[in-house]
N, C-alpha and C positions, 0 to 999 in steps of 0.2 A: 122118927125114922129118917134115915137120908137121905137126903133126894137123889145122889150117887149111884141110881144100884146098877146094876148089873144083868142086864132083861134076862129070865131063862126062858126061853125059847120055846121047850118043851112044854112049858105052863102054860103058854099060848102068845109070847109074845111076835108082832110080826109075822103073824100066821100064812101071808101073802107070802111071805120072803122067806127063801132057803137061808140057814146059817152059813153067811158067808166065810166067819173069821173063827175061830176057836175062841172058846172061854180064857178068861186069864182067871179067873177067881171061884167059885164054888160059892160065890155068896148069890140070894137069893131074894127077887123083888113079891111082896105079896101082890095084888094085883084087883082090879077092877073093870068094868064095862063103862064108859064115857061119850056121851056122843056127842061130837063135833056138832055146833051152834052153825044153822043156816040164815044166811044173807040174804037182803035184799040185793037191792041196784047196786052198782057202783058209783062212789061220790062224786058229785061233777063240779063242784064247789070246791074254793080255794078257802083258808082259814079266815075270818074274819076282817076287815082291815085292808085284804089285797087287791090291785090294782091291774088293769091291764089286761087282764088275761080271760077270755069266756070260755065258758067248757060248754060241750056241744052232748047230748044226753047220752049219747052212746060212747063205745072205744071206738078211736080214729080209723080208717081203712088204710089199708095199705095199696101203692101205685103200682107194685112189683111185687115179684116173687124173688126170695132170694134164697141161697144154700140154708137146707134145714140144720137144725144144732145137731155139733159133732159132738159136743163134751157135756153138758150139765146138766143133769136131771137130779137135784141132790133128796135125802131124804126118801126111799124108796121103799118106805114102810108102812105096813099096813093099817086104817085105823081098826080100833077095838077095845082090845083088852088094853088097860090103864095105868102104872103102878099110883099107886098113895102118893099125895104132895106131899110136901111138907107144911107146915102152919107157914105163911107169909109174915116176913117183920117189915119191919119201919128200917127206917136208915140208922137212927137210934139207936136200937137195939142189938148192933151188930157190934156186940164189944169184944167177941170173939177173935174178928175176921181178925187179920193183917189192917192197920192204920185203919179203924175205926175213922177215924176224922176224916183221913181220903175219902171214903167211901161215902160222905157225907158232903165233901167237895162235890165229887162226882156226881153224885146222887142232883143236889143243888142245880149245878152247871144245866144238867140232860132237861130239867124240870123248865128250867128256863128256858131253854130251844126248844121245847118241845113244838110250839105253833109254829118255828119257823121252820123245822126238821117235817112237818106236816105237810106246810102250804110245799116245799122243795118235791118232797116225795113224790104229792099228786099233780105237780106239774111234769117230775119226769114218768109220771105215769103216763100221762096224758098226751106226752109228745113223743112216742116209740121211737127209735130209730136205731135199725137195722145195723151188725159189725162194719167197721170201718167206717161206718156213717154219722157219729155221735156228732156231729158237728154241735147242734143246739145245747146238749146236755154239755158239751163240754166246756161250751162257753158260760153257759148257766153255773155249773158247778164250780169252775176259777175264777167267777165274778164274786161267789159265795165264799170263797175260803179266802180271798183278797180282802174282802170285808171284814174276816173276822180276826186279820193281823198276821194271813200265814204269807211269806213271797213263795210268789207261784210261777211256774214256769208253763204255757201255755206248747202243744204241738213240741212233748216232753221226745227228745230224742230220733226227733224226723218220724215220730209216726203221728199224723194230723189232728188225732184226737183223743192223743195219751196227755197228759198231762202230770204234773208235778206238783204239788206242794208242803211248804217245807217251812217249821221253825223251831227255833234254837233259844233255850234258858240257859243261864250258867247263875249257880247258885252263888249268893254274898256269902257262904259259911268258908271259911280259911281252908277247914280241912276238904272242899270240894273243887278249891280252884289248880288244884296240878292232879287230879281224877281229870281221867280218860273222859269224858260224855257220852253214856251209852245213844245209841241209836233204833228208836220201836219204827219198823215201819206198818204202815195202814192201807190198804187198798178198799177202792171205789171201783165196783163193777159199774157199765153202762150200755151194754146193748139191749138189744128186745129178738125175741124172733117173727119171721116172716107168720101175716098174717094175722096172730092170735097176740102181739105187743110184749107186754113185760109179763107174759106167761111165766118167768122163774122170776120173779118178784125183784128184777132189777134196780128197781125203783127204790125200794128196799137197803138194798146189799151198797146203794150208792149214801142214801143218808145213816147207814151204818156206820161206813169209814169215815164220812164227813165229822156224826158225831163223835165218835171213838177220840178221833184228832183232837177235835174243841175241848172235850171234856178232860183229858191227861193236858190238854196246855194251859184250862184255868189250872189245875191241879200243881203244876208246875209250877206256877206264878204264885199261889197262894203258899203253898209250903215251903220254899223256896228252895226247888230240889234241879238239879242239874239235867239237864236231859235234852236230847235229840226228837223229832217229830218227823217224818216221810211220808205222806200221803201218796198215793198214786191213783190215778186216774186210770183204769187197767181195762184199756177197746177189747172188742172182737173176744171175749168168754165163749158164744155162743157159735163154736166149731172154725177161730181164726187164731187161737192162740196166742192170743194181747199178751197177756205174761209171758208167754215164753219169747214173744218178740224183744220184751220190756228187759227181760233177764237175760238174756244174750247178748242185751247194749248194755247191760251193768247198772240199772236202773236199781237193784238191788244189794249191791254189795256193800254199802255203807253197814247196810241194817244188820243191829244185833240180833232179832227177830221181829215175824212177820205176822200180824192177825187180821182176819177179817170175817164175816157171818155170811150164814148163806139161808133163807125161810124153804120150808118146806109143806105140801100137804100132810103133815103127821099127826097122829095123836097131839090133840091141844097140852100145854104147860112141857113140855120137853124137849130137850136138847141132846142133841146126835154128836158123839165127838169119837166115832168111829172113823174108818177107814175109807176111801172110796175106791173106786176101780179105773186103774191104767187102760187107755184109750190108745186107736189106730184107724184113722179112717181112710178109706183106701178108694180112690177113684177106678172105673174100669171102661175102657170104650172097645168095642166090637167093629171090626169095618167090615161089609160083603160086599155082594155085587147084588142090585137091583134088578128085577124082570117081574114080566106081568102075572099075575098070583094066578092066571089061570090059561093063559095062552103057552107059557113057555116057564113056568116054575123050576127045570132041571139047569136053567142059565145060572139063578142066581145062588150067591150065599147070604144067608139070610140071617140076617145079626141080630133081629129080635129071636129067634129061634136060638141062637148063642145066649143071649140074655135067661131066655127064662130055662133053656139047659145048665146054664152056672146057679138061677137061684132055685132050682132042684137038687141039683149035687150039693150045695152046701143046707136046704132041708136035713136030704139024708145024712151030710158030716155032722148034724145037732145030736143026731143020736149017741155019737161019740165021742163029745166033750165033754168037762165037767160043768154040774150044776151051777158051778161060779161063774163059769165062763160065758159071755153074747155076743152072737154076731147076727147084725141084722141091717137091712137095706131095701134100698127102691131102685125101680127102673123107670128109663126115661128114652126121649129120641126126638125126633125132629120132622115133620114134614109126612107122618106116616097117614095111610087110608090102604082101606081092608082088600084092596084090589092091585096094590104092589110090595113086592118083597122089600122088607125095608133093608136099607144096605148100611145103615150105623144103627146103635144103640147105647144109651151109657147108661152105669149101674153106678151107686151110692153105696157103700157099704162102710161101717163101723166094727170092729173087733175088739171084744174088750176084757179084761182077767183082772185078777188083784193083783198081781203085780206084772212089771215090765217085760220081765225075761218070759212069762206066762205070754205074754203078747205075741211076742217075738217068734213062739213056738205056733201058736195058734193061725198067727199073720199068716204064715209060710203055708200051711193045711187048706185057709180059704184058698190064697192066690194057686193052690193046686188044680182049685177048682176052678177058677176063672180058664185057668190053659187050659183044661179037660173041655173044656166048651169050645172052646176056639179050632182045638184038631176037630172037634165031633161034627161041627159044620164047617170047617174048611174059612174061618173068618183068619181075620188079624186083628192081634190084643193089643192093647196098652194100657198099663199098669200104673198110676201114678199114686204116690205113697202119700196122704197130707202129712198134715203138723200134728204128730202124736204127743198123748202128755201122758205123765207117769201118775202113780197113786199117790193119792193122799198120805200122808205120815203127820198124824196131829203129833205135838208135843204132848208128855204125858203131865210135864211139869206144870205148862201154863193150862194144861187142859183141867187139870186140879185145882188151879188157882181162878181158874172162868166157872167152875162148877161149883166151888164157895160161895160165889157170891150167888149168883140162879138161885140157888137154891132157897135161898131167904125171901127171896120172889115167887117161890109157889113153883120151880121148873125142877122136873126130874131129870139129870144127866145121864143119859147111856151111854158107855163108856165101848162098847162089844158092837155094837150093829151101828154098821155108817151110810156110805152112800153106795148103792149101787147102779151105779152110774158115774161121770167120768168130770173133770174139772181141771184146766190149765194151771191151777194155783199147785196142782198134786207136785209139777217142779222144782217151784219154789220151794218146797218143804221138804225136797232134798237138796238143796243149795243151803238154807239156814232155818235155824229152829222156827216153828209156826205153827200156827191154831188156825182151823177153817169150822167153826161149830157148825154144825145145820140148828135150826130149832123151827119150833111146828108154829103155823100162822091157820087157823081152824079156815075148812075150804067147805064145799060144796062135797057131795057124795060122788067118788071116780072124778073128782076135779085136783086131783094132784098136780104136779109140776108139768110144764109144757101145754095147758088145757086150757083154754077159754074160761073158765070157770074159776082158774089160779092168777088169770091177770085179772080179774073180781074181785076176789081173795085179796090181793097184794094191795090192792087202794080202801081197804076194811080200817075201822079205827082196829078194834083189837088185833091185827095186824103189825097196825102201827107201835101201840101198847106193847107188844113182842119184841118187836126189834129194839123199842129204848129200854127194855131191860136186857136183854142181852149187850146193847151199847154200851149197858153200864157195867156189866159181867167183862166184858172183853177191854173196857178202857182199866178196870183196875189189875187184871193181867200185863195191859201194857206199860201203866204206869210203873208196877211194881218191876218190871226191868229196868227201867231207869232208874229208882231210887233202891232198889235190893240189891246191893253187888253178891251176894251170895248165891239171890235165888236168881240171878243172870247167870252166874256159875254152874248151878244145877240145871239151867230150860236148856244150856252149851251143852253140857257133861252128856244127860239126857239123850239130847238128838245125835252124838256123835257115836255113842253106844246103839242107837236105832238103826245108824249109818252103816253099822257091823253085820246087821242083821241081814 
């Protein structure tokens, strides 16, 4: 059976989760009950051998509070019901795939890092730090890829903790020295969120691109195939829109296409190469006039009273959106006590659809709500729009050519149900063809993504285990744009027809 299938829904898969996208196929997964493996502690040990560094038994604390995540929760499905694996092979036995022998490069390479893609992981596990703030990770991670022969450019493009790495093969063969050299880029996520660390398994998603990179550049070197490498360093995922900053400086235009992995609390052995949902986060501030809550309450306007009149009006708009669509938020203020009317308040809100133009409609519906508060107590609004990102559009090409290999590893591909939830990458993959897989890292029970429970999760060997076969699924997707000119024709052809859509 193929690990490829197709979840139906109605059998039970995702039974948490509304069908967000239509079926494309009528083919049909049989299925099973699984249950996710529970954990101890989290590791506080470096791999054998390391130096330097003491871990302290718990996750770090944090000094501050900062803006909670605007964009990524990936993987928002439910566990349970299972489909069938498939039998697991050897690297050997892959004489099916595309270049057998690649995959044995690859295979090789991953095997070899493996301790050191470890000790990397749990030290950025171990040292959080919040968007914009990567400073440690970031010098860790361009110390790491300097080492391993790539030139790096550190504070990539005037943002202080983007970074760049970059390297280039050109093959001895005659007929490859007047060929073009395609260009694969790779992205490294790096923040954490406030309080709970690398709750979306950052730590993760960064020794993913690292190995992605390493492993198509032995590949490169050993076959002696022509090819481009772009690593990036990609700040602020978590509600600051590092990529879209990164893609607006042109951080991305070399690249023929773009991959990168994301872990999730899912059902163990599978990989999510759906859709995700177009984001808009929307600041809101309330001003009144302050008076004493009991001597003279007809003086003021009272801006907490605007506050929780706006997030009652948009309760009741829930009624009248569709199932696809979420909008959701918190209230805040400053300086308040039960005995004066407070005279500011500011609200957080997110809005979010499957696609952009869906956004667009829905943004305008909240922000109605926001004014309808404002005349009803007599405040004054202000509206500030953040850094919205669009949906995911994986490639269907390379999402095929990442699901070949999974699957030989024992991982079922769902092709129908993605993320519900929101990711700066969703830009980039309408800028040029790209793969964002999610795949499941087995968590604690309601310890999915953003939970204390998931940054436990994230430092787990089987975890680990996870992301290097997915490493190895996504480096022979990227490899083979460089060395496929045909199948670099088809992932173009592919996303441009997607583009139409």
């Amino acid at each position: 059976m193929s690990g490829r299938t197709l979840c139906n829904v109605q059998a039970g898969c995702f039974v948490r989760l509304l069908p967000f996208w239509r079926k494309r196929s009528a083919a049909k997964s049989h299925s099973r009950v699984r249950e996710a493996p529970r954990f101890a502690e989290i590791p506080t040990a470096l791999t054998a051998g390391a130096t330097g560094l003491v871990r302290d038994a718990g996750l770090p604390p944090y000094a501050h509070f900062a803006n909670t995540c605007l964009h990524c929760e990936p993987g928002a499905h439910s566990a349970g019901v299972h489909s069938e694996k498939p039998p697991a092979y050897a690297a050997h036995a892959l004489g099916d795939l595309f270049r057998a022998d690649v995959m044995k490069t690859i295979e090789d390479k991953i095997d070899e890092l493996d301790p050191e893609l470890r000790e990397l992981s749990l030290d950025i596990l171990h040292h959080p730090e919040l968007a914009w703030e990567e400073r440690r990770t970031h010098d860790k991670l361009t110390k790491f890829m300097s080492s391993h022969g790539f030139d790096v450019t550190p504070h990539y493009l005037g943002l202080k903790t983007a970074w760049r790495a970059v390297y280039t093969y050109k093959s001895t063969f005659a007929n490859a020295l007047n060929e073009k050299t395609r260009v694969i880029g790779v992205n490294s996520e790096m923040d954490a969120l406030p309080g709970i660390g690398r709750a979306c398994g950052h730590n993760l998603i960064a020794i993913g691109g690292v190995g992605v990179a390493l492993a198509i550049k032995a590949t490169l070197e050993k076959h002696n195939v022509s090819g481009k490498i772009i690593l990036l360093g990609t700040p602020a995922e978590e509600g600051g829109g590092g990529k879209i900053s990164l893609l607006k400086r042109g951080a991305y235009k070399e690249m023929d296409a773009c991959i990168m992995c994301h872990p999730s609390g899912t059902p163990v052995d599978h990989a999510y190469l759906g859709p995700s949902l177009a984001c808009q986060p929307i600041d809101v501030e309330f001003f009144g006039h302050g008076a004493h809550a009991a001597w003279a309450p007809w003086e003021a306007q009272n801006a907490l009273d605007a506050a929780f009149i706006a997030y009652s009006n948009i309760s009741v708009l829930r009624q009248q959106i569709k199932p696809t669509h979420r909008v959701h938020g918190i209230v805040s203020g400053k300086d308040w006590a039960p005995n004066i009317i407070p005279d500011y308040s500011k609200m957080r809100w997110i809005v979010r659809a499957p696609t952009w133009s869906e956004v667009e409609i829905l943004r305008n519906r909240v922000k109605a709500c926001f004014e309808a508060a404002a005349h009803a107590t007599g405040c004054k609004l202000t509206i500030t729009e953040g850094v919205g990102c669009r949906d995911v559009r994986q490639n269907s090409v390379l999402a095929h050519q990442f699901a070949d290999v999974v699957e030989r590893y024992g991982i079922t591909s769902v092709f129908e149900e993605g993320m519900a939830a929101s990711t700066d990458f969703g830009d980039v993959t309408y800028a040029l063809p790209a793969l964002h897989p999610g795949y499941s890292i087995p968590s604690l029970p309601n310890g999915g993504n953003h939970t204390p429970q998931f940054t436990e999760a994230a430092g787990k060997l089987e975890a680990h285990k996870a992301t290097l076969i997915t490493i190895k699924g996504l480096a022979m997707a990227g490899f083979r744009v460089l060395d496929d000119k045909a199948f670099a024709g088809e992932v173009r052809k592919a996303w441009e027809e997607q583009m139409k859509q």
